[in-house]
VOGU-3710 file (C-alpha; in Angstrom, 3 decimals, decimal comma):
1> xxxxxxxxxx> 127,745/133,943/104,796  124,445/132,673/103,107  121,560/134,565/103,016  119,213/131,587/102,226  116,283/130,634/103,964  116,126/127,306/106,248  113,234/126,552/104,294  114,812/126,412/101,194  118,293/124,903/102,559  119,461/121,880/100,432
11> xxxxxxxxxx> 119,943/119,360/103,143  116,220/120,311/104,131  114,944/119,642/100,862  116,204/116,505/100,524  115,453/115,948/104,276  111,862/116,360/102,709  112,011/114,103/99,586  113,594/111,819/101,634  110,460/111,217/103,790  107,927/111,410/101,328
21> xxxxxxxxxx> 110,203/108,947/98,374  110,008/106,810/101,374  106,419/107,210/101,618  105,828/105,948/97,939  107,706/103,149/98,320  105,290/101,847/101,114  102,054/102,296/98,496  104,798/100,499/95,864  105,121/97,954/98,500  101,309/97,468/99,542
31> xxxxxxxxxx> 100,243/97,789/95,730  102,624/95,297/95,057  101,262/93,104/97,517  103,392/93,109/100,762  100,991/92,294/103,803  100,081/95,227/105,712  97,671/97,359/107,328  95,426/99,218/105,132  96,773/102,311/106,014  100,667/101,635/107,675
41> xxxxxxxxxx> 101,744/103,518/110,197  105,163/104,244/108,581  103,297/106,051/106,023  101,333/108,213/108,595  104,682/108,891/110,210  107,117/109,501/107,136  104,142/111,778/105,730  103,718/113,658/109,036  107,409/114,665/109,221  107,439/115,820/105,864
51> xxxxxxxxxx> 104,747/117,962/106,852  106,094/119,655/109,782  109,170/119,988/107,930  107,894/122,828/105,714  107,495/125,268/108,827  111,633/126,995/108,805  110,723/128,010/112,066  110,322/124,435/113,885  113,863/123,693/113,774  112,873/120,566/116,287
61> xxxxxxxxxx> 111,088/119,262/113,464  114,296/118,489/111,247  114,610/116,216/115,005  111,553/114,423/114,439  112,303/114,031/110,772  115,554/112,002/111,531  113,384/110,276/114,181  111,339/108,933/111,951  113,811/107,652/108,993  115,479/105,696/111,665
71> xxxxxxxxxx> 111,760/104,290/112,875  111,409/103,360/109,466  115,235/102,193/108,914  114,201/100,310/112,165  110,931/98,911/110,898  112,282/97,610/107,318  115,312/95,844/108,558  112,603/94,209/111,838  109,554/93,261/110,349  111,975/91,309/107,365
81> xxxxxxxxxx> 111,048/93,760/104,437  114,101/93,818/102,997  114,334/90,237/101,884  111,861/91,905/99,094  115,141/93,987/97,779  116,270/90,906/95,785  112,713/89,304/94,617  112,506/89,697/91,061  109,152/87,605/90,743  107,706/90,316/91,985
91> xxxxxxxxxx> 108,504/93,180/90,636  106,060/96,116/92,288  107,353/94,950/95,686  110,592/94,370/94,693  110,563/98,403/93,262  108,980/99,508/96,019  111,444/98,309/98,782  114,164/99,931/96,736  112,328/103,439/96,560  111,773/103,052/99,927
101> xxxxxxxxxx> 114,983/102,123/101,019  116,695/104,950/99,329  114,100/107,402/100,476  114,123/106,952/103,722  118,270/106,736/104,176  118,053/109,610/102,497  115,935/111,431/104,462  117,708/110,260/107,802  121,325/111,286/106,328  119,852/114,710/105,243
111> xxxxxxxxxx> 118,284/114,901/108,483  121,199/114,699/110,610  123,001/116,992/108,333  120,227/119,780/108,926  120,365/119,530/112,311  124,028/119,691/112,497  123,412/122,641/109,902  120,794/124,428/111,960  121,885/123,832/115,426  125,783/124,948/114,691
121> xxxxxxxx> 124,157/128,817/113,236  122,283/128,885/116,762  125,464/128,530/118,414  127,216/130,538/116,408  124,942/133,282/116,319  124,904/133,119/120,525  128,487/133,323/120,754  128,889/136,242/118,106
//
């Protein structure tokens, strides 16, 4: 049985990256010159997540993480951003859809896994 730390737990880690990859691919995407809001709310939200994310104890927050890869999943598909996936004239945006892409799958994948991860010890532990 493994002794490590939820904190520390691989799927949480890359739960993590996940959110905050994502996160640099919106500035890739605004620097590169995607309309937006000066601050986007993805990048509030993917950055939040992340944040709660580092306490082990708020399992719930691996919950909100997942949440808010598929708000942003949600997001890139519906406001059309991923037509920038295959625009080589511009290259920043281009970049920065692909970081963000990845990031944020990522994050939602991992997600999942660490609740699946976290939620099946809980049970486990009540029924030992």
């Amino acid at each position: 049985m493994s002794t490590q730390a939820p904190a520390t737990s691989p799927v949480r880690v890359w739960t993590i990256a996940g959110l905050l990859v994502g996160a640099v691919g919106l500035v890739l995407q605004k620097l590169g010159g995607i309309t937006m809001p000066v601050v986007p709310p993805g990048l509030i939200i993917l950055v939040v997540a992340a944040g709660l994310m580092l306490n082990p104890k708020w399992r719930w927050a691996t919950i909100v993480a997942v949440l808010a890869g598929l708000a942003e999943l949600g997001g890139f598909f519906g406001s059309n951003a991923a037509s920038w996936l295959t625009r080589s004239d511009e290259i920043v945006a281009m970049g920065g859809s692909w970081v963000r892409l990845i990031g944020i799958t990522t994050a939602t994948v991992a997600g999942a896994l660490a609740i699946r991860a976290a939620y099946s010890k809980s049970a486990k532990a009540v029924h030992a």
